[in-house]
N, C-alpha and C positions, 0 to 999 in steps of 0.2 A: 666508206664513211658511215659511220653511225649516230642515227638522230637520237633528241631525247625526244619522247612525247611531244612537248610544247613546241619544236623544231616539226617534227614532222605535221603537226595539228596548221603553223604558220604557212609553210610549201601547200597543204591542201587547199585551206582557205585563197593563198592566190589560184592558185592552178584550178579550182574549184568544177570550173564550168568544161574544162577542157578535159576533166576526168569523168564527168557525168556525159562528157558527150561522146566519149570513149567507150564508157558502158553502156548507155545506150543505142550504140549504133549493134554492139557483140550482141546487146538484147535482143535487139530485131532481125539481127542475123542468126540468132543460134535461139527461137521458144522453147524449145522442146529441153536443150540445155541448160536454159534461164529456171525454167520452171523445176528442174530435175534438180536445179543447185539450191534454191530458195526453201522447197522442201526439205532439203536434206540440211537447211540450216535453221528451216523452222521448227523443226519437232527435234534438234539436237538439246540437248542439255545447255548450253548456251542461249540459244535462241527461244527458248522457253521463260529461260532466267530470265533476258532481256524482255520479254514480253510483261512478265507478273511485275516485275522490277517497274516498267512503264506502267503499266494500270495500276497497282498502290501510288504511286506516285499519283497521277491524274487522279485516283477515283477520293484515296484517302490521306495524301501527304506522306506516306511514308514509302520506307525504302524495303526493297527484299531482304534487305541484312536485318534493317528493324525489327521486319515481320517472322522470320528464322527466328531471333532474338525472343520476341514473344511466345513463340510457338513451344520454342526450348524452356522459360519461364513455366510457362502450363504444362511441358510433360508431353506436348503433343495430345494434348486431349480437350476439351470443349469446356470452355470459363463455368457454363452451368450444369452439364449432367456429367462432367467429367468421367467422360467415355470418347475412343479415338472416332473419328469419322470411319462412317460404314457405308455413305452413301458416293453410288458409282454415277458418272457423265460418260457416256462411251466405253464403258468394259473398266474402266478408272477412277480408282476411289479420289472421290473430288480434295483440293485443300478445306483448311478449315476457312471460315468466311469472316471476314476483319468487320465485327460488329462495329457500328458506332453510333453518336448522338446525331440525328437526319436534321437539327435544327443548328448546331453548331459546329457540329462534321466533327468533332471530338473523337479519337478512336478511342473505344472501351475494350474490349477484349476479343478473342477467336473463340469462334462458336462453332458448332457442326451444324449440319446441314437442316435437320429437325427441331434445333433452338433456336437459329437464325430464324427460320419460320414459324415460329410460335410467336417471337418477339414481335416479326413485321407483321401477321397475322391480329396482336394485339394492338398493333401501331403504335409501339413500345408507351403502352399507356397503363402505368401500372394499377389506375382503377381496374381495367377491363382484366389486369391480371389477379388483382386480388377477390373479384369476383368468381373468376374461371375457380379460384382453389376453392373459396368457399361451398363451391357448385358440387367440386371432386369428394370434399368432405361430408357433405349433406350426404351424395349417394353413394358414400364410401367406396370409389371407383379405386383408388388407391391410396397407400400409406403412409 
């Protein structure tokens, strides 16, 4: 027999507890198994996905598709110094960082790792940024 989605989604929600007490018993019988499989579905391609997919959702309301969506928009490259991320986490050049408004959580754009920090750095207070240029221009630091 073949379920749809919604079919097999209904079966789990009954059976719910009796599946969780199924894997937990395999969990406490087999750690070393638990832990060797959770790995290998944490750092999969999937399980990555599922992860950034959950924290834009939590952190900014959007979705991985949205955020790909955007990213593909800019070119893969940073809303302000439009240059690709160069900065590593772990040997890993990081994503770009899902700028946004901290007062009304608005997302604005993907930034690299050096403009995100400029911005939070200013406390995205565009006084303190049109001072910093002013500053750049007085001592002719750059062009």
């Amino acid at each position: 027999m073949t379920w749809t989605a919604e079919q097999a989604h209904v079966h789990y929600i009954k059976y719910r507890d009796q599946y969780k007490g199924r894997a937990k018993a395999w969990a406490l019988a087999n750690p070393g198994k638990r832990k060797e499989t959770v790995d290998r579905y944490r750092w999969s391609n999937k399980g990555i996905d599922t992860r950034l997919n959950s924290t834009f959702k939590r952190q900014y309301g959007i979705t991985l598709l949205e955020y790909n969506s955007m990213l593909e928009t800019q070119q893969n490259k940073c809303a302000i110094c439009k240059q690709v991320e160069t900065a590593k986490y772990k040997g890993i050049i990081r994503h770009l960082s899902v700028d946004h408004n901290h007062s009304t959580g608005k997302v604005r754009h993907l930034l690299c790792n050096n403009c995100n920090r400029l911005l939070g750095s200013a406390k995205d207070c565009i006084k303190i940024l049109e001072e910093a240029i002013k500053y750049l221009r007085s001592s002719e630091h750059c062009d």
